[in-house]
C-alpha positions in Angstrom: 36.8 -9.9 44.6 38.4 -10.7 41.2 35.6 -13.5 40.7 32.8 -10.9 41.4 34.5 -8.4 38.8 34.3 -11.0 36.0 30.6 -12.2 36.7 29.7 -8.4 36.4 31.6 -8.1 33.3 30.3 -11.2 31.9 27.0 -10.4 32.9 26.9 -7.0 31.6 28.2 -8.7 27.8 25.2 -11.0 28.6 23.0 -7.8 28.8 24.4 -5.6 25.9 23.9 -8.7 23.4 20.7 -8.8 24.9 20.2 -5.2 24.5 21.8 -5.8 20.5 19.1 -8.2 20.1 16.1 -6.4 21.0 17.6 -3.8 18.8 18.2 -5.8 15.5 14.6 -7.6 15.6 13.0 -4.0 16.5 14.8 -2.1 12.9 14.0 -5.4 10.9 10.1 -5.0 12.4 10.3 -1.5 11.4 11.9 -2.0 7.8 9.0 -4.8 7.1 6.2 -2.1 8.2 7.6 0.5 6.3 8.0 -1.7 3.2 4.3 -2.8 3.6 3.3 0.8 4.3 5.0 2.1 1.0 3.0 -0.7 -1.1 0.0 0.7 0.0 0.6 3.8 -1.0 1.5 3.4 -4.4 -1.2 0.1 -4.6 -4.9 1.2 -4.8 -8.3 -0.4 -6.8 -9.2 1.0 -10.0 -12.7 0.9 -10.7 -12.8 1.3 -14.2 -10.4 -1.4 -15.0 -11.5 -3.6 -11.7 -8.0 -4.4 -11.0 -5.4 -3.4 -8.1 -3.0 -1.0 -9.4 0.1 1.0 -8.8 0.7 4.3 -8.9 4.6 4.1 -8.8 7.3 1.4 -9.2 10.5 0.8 -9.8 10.2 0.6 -13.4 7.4 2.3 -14.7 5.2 1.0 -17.8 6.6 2.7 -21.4 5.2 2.9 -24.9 7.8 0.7 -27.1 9.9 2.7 -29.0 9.5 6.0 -26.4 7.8 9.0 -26.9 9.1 9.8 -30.3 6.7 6.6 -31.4 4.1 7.5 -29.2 3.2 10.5 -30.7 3.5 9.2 -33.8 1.6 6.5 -33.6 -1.3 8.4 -31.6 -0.7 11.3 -34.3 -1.3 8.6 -36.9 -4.5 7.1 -34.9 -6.2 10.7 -33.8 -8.5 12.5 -36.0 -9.9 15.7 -33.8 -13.4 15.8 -34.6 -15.2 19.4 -33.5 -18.5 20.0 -32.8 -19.9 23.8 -33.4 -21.7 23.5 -30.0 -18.6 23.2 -28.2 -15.4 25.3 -27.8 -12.2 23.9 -29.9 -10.0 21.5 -27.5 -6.5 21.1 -28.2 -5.7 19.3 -24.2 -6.1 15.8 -23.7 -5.9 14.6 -20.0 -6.2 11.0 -20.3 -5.4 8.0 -17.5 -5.2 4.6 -18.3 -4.1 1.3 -17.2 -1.1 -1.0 -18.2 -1.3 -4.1 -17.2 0.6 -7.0 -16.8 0.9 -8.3 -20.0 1.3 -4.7 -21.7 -1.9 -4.0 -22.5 -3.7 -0.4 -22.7 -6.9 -0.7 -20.8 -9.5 1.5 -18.5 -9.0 4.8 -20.5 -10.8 7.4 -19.2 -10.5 11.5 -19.5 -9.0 12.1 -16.2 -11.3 13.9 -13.7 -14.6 13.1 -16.0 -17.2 11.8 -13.4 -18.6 8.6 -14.9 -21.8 9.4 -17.0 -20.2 12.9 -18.0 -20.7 13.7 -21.3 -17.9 13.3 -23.6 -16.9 16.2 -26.5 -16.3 14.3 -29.9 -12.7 15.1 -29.1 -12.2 13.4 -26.2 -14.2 10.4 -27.9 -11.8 10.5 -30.8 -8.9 10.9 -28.2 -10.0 7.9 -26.5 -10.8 5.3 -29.4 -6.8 6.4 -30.8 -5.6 5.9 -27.3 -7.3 2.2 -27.0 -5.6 1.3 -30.4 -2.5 2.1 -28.9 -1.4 -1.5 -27.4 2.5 -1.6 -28.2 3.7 -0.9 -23.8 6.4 -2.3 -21.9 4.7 -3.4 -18.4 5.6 -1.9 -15.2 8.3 -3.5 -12.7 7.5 -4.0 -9.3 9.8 -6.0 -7.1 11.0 -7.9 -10.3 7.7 -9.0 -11.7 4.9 -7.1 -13.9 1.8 -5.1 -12.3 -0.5 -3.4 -13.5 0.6 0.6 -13.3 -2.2 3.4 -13.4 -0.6 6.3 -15.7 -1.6 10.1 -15.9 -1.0 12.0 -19.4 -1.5 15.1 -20.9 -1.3 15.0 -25.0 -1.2 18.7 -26.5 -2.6 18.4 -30.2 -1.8 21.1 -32.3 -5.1 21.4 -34.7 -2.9 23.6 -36.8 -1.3 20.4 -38.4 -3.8 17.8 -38.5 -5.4 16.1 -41.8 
């Protein structure tokens, strides 16, 4: 009787190790899908710049020397031009790409349908922005993407030259 006892007891270790198994590989499957799900997400194609982007990572892109210097330098670059057809603007909504190496490219006014007419604001807006090539890249995974950013830049017409 003892000998049956111990084969059941070593069989059923046999089967919970089994069981432990089945359960490791199925969480590591799981964490690999979920991984690959979350860089689809935040990875998508950009048009405009004709290059894969993210949306989000782990270090996002920045303009060297923070905001303080961004809107200083874009300040510096932006001369609000106004037309006396259209209303006076003050709102920039601009997306852009940095990529790899730093670099500011694919500006766009965000939510302008391509072949939209631009207001000379938005122009101006634009050509300051593209000067503007002093960025940080984004992180992903420890190496540099390119990172598709979203920014609104309130210009106060009061206290431009």
């Amino acid at each position: 009787m003892k000998t049956i006892g111990l084969i059941s007891q070593e069989l059923l270790f046999i089967i919970n190790k089994t069981y432990l198994l089945i359960v490791l590989v199925l969480c590591i499957c799981s964490c690999n899908l979920i991984k690959g799900q979350q860089k689809n997400d935040f990875v998508k194609y950009d048009s405009l710049s004709q290059k894969e982007v993210y949306t989000f990572v782990e270090k996002m892109p920045f303009y060297k020397g923070g905001e303080a210097a961004f809107i200083s330098d874009f300040s510096r670059r932006f001369r609000p031009v106004y037309s006396d057809t259209e209303p006076k603007q003050t709102i920039l909504k601009v997306q852009y790409v940095i990529d790899k190496e730093g670099h500011l490219i694919g500006a766009r006014i965000y939510n302008k349908k391509e072949g939209d007419k631009l207001s000379a604001f938005e122009e101006n807006g634009l050509k300051a922005l593209n000067l503007m090539q002093n960025w940080q890249a984004g992180i992903h995974e420890d190496k540099a993407v390119n990172v598709i950013l979203t920014r609104v830049i309130h210009v106060d017409i009061n206290h431009t030259d």
